[in-house]
matplotlib code that plots the C-alpha trace (Angstrom):
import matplotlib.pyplot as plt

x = [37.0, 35.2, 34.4, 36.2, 35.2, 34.2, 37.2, 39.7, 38.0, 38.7, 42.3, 42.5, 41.0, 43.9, 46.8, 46.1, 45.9, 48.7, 51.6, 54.5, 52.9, 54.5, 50.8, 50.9, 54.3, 52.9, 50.0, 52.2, 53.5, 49.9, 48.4, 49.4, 48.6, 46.3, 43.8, 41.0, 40.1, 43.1, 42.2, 38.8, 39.7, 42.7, 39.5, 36.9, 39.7, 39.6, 35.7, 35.1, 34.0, 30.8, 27.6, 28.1, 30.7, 29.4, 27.8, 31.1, 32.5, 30.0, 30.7, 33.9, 34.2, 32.3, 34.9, 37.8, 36.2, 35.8, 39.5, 40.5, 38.9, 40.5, 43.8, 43.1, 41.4, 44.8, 47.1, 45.3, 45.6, 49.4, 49.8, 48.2, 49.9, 53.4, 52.6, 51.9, 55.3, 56.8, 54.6, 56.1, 59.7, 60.1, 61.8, 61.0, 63.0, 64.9, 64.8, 68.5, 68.6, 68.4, 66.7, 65.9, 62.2, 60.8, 57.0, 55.4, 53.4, 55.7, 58.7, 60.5, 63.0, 63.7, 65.0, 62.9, 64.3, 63.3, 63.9, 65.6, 64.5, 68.0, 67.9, 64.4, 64.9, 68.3, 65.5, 62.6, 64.3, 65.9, 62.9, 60.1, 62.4, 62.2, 59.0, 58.2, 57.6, 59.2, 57.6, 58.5, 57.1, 55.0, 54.8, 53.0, 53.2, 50.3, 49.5, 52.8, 51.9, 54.0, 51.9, 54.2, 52.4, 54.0, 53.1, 53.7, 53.8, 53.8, 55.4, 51.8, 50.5, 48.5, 49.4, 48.2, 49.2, 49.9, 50.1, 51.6, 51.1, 53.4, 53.4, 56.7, 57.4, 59.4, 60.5, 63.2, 66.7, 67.9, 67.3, 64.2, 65.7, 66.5, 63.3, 61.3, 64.3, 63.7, 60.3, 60.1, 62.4, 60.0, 57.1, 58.9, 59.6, 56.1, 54.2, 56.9, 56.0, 52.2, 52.3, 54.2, 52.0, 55.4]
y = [161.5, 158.4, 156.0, 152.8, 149.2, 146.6, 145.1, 147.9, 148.5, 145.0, 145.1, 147.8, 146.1, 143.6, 145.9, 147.0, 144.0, 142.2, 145.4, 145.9, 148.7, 149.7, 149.0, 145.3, 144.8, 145.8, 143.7, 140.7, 140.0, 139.2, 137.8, 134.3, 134.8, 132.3, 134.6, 134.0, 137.0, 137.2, 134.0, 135.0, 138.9, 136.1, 134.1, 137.3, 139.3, 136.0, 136.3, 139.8, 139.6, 137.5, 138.9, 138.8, 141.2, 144.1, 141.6, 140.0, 143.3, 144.6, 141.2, 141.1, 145.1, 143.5, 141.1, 143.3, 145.4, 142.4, 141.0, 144.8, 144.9, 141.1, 141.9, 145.4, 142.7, 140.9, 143.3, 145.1, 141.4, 141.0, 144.8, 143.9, 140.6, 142.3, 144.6, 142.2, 140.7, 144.2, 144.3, 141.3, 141.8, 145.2, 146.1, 149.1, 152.0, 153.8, 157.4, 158.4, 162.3, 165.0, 168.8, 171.5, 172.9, 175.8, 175.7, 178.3, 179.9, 179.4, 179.8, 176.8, 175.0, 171.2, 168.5, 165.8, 162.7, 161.7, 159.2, 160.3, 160.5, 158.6, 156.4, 155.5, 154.4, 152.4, 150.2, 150.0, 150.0, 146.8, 145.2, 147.0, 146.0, 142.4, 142.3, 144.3, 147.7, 151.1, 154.5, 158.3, 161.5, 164.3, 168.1, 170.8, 174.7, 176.9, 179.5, 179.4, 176.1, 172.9, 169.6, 165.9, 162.9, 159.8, 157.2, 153.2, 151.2, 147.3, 146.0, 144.8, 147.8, 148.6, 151.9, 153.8, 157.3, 159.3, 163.2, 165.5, 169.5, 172.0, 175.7, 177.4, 179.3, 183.1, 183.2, 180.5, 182.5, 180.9, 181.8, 180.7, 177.8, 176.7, 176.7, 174.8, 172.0, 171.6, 171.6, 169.0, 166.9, 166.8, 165.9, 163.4, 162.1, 162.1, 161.1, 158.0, 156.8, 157.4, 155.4, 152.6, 152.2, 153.4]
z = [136.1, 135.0, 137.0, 137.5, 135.7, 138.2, 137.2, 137.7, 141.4, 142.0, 140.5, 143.3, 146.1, 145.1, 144.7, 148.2, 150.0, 148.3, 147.6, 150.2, 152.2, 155.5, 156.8, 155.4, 156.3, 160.2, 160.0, 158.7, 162.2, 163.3, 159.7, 158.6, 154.9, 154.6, 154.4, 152.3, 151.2, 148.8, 147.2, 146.7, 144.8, 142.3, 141.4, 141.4, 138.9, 136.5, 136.4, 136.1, 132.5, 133.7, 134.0, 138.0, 137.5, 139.7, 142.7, 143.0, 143.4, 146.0, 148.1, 148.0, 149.3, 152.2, 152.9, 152.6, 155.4, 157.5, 156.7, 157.9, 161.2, 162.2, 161.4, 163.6, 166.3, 165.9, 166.2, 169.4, 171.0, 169.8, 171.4, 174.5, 174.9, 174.4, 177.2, 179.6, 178.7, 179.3, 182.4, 183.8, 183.4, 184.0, 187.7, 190.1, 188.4, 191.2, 191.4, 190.7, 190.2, 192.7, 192.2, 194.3, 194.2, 195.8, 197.5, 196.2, 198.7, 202.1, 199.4, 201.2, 199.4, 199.7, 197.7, 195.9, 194.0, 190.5, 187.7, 184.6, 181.2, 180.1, 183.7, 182.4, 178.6, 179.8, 182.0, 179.5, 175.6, 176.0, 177.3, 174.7, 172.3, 172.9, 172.7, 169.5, 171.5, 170.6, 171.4, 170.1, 170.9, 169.3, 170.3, 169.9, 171.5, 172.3, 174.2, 176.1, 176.9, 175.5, 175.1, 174.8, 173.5, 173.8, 171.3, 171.6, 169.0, 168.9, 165.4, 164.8, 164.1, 167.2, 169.4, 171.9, 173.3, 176.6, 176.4, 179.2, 179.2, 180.8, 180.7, 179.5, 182.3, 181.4, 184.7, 184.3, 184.0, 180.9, 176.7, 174.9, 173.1, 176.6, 178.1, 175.1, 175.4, 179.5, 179.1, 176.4, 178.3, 181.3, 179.2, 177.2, 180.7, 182.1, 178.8, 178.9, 182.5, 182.4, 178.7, 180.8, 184.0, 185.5]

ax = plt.figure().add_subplot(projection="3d")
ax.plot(x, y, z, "-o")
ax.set_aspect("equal")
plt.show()
């Protein structure tokens, strides 16, 4: 296609740092709009006709790249401060289930004691949430092996992840659909506690 005016990338540069975006509605918890940057594309657009047309342009992609990388710089500080808050007020999380394991090798059984996945979440949610955390889960299946990643987000924008694999074992005496649901609920459970400094 042809290429755009200096005007019309300019108009652009605008449209994107002004328009209701999920991504700038994220970075407005950590921006406090008096950025200059937007004040400086307004009075650029009103010149654009000028023989500087194309240097203002060029200058002003420079600063757009800058403005990006502080309100990233913010939000990775907002993200990190949150988690100290979580950090903080978060208690000891007691293990409240029961299983029964078998050692593989001697084939002795014994018990072991755990925290659930729902024990867990009543602990943590009401705490992330307070502080502008929230965290959901991908996954992914291959080669009879089911991978969790746990993502946190901070309402800033900033997240970091914590992934858990697990083999899906066909020796468990229960249907398919039943294997892939226990073994997601154990990595949602792991990926959750390792994401959490648990």
């Amino acid at each position: 296609g042809r290429p755009m005016s200096a005007k019309q990338t300019v108009g652009e540069l605008h449209g994107v740092i002004t328009q209701e975006t999920p991504e700038r509605q994220a970075l407005a918890a950590v921006d406090d709009g008096r950025s200059p940057i937007t004040s400086l594309i307004q009075m650029a657009i009103a010149k654009m006709d000028g023989p500087n047309g194309p240097a203002i342009v060029d200058t002003l992609r420079g600063l757009y790249d800058l403005h990006r990388e502080e309100l990233k710089r913010q939000a990775e500080m907002a993200f990190f401060d949150a988690f100290a808050q979580f950090k903080r007020r978060v208690r000891p999380i007691y293990k409240n289930e029961t299983s029964k394991k078998t050692d593989g090798p001697s084939g002795a059984k014994f018990n072991y004691r755990y925290a659930s996945l729902d024990h867990i979440a009543s602990e943590v949610d009401p705490i992330l949430s307070d502080v502008g955390l929230s965290y959901s889960w991908d996954t992914a299946v291959d080669n009879a092996k089911m991978k969790t990643t746990c993502i946190l987000r901070h309402s800033g924008g900033h997240s970091i992840t914590s992934s858990f694999e697990c083999p899906i074992s066909s020796n468990l005496p229960i249907g398919d659909q039943q294997k892939y649901g226990a073994v997601g609920k154990y990595g949602q459970r792991y990926s959750l506690v390792q994401v959490l400094g648990l």
